[in-house]
Phi, psi and omega in degrees: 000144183271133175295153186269124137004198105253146151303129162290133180285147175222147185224139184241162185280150160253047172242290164281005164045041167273170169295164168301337181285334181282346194283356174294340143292003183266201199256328163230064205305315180289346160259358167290324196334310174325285188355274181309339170269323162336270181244007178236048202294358201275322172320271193257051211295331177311319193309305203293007189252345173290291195289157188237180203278302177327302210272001163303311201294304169286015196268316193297299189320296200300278172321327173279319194290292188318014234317069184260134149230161178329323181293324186302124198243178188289351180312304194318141199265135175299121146325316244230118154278148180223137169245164203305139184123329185097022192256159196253140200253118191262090224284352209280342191293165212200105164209173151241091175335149093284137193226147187243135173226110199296141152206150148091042176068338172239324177288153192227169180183097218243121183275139149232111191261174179074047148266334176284000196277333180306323185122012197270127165289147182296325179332269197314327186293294187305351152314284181338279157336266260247357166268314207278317206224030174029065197187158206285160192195104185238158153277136185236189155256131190279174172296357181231074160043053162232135194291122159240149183272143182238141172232131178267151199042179308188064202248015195293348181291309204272279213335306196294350159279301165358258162338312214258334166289330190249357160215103198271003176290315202278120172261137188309320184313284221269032174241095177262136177275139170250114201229088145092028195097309195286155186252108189241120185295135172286340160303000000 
């Protein structure tokens, strides 16, 4: 009979929360640094021939102003949002997506997300939306669980004068298409 494996141990950065063999790809490879001397020293054995006994102390120094300690496991939740990638989710902007989306090869079907952030209820846009261009417009939930407006058919032509008429809090600079992956400022 063949012997059972062992499991692997994994050791995670509690800065960027990558395995430790990764943070050198991650996005913050210079706070990890600290950590990573710390508690993974076996990993990057170059770091510990960089620091000096001066530079242990502000390596500690560092790990406390982050408020990370050695002890501290990747569970631990971050001020700082971080989305998949290491990019950091930047809650203060204030914008409004547009998104057009085909199903069944012809039917369209155009989301607008960001309007509640203007202080606009979704109710009332989407009543608005679905008399101005005559057609149905409800609010719904998006995957990541935030209410976006669904408008049936094909309305991206229009939407953006809509919008900047009919709620002037919203400016076309914050208003955007999504084409083709990509994020295209509508001006």
């Amino acid at each position: 009979m063949a012997e059972k494996p062992e499991a692997v141990q994994v050791l995670y950065c509690s800065v960027c929360s990558l395995p430790a063999e990764y943070c050198e790809f991650g996005p913050d490879f210079e706070k990890c640094k600290p950590w990573l001397i710390k508690n993974a020293p076996q990993i990057y054995p170059h770091l510990l021939t960089e620091t000096n006994e001066k530079e242990a102390d502000k390596v500690s120094s560092q790990l406390q102003s982050v408020g990370l300690s050695s002890g501290q496991t990747s569970s631990s939740k971050e001020e700082v949002k971080r989305l998949p990638g290491g990019k950091i989710k930047n809650k203060d902007k204030q914008e409004v997506v547009i998104e057009k989306l085909v199903r069944n090869k012809r039917k369209c079907i155009t989301i607008v997300k960001g309007l509640d952030l203007f202080g606009i209820k979704l109710s009332d846009a989407s009543k608005r939306l679905g008399k101005k261009f005559a057609t149905g417009a409800s609010v719904v939930k998006g995957p990541t669980e935030k209410e976006q407006i669904d408008v049936q058919g094909d309305i991206s032509y229009d939407i953006v004068e809509f919008i900047t008429d009919t709620w002037p809090a919203v400016p076309e600079s914050a208003i955007y298409f999504i084409e083709d992956g990509k994020k295209v400022a509508a001006a």
